[in-house]
C-alpha positions as CSV (number, residue, x, y, z in Angstrom):
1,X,-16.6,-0.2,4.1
2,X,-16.6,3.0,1.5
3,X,-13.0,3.2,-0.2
4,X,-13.5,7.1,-1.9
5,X,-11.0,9.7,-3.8
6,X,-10.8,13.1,-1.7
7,X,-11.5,14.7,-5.2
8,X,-14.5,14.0,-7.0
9,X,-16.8,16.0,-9.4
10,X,-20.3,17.0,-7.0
11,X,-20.1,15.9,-3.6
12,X,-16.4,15.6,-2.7
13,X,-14.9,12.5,-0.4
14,X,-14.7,14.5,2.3
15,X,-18.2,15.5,2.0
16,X,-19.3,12.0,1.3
17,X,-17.8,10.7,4.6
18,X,-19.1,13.6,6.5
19,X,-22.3,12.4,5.0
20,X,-21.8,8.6,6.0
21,X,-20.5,9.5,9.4
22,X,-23.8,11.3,9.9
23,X,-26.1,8.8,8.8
24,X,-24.0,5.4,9.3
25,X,-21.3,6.0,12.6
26,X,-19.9,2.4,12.0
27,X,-19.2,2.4,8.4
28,X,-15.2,2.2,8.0
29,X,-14.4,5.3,5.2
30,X,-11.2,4.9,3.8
31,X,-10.0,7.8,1.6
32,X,-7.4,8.2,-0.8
33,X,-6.2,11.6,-2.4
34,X,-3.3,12.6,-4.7
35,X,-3.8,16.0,-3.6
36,X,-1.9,16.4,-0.5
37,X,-2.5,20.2,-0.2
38,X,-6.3,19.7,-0.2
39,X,-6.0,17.8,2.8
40,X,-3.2,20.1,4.2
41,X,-5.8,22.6,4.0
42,X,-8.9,20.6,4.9
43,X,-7.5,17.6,7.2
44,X,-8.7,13.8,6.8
45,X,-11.4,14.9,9.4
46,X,-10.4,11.5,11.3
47,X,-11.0,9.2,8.4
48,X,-8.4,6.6,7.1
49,X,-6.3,8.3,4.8
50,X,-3.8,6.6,2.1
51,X,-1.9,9.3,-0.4
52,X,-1.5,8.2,-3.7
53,X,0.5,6.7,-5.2
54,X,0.2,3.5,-3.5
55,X,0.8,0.4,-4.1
56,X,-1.5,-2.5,-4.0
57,X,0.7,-4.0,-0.6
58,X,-0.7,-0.3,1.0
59,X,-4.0,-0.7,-0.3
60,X,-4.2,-4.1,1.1
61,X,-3.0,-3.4,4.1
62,X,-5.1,-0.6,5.0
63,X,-7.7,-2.2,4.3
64,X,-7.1,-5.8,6.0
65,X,-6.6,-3.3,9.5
66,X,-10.1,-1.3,8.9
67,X,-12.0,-4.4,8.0
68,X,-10.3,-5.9,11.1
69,X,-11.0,-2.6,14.0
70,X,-14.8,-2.4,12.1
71,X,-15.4,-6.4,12.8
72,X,-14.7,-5.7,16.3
73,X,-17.5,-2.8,16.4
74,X,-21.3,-3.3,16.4
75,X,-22.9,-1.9,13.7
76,X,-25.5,0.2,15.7
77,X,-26.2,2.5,13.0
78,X,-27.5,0.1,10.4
79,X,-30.0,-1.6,13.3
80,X,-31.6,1.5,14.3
81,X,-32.2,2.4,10.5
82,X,-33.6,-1.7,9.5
83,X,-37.2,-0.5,10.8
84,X,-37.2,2.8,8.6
85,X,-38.1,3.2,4.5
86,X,-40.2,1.8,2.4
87,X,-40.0,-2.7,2.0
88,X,-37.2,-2.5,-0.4
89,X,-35.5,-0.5,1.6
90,X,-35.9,-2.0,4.5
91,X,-34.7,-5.8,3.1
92,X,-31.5,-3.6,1.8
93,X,-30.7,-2.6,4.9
94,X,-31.4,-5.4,6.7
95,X,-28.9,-7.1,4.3
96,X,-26.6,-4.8,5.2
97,X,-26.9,-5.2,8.9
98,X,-26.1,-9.4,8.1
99,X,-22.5,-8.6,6.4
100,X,-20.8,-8.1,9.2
101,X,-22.1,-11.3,10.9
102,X,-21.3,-13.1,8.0
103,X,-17.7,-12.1,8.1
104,X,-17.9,-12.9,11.5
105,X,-18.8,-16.7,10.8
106,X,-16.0,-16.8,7.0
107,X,-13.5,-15.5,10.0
108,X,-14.4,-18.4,12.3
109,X,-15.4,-15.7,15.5
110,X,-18.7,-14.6,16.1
């Protein structure tokens, strides 16, 4: 799961979840903005959106519900990418494609 700000120096969040949408269609982006007019104008592009200020009930929440809907996907992104890259990059994302399982097993579901 990414957790971003809408409003960054560089590569906005909106532009970083376009990004990860591109490259990883399974990965839960959350995003969180105090500028509510930058998403007025822009929309949350059908990403998880929490306006700020929130408290850390919200925060938890959100993010107890995203972790749950992205358990229940299969991360087919991150297994069509394991075989591509150099080694390191290649054990990385292999790790990666494990986390899920693993939360799968701490949850007692599989």
């Amino acid at each position: 799961m990414v957790f971003s700000d809408v409003v960054m120096p560089g590569m906005g969040g909106l532009a970083l979840a376009e990004e990860l949408r591109c490259r990883l269609p399974d990965l839960p982006v959350v995003l969180a903005s105090g500028y509510s007019h930058v998403l007025a104008k822009e929309g949350s592009h059908g990403f998880e959106l929490l306006h700020k200020p929130y408290s850390a009930e919200q925060l938890g929440s959100l993010l107890r519900q995203v972790t749950m809907l992205s358990s229940r996907s299969t991360p087919r992104a991150l297994s069509a990418e394991v075989d591509t890259g150099s080694a390191e990059e290649r054990a990385s994302k292999q790790e990666l494609r494990a986390v899920p399982d693993r939360n799968a097993i701490a949850s007692g579901s599989k």
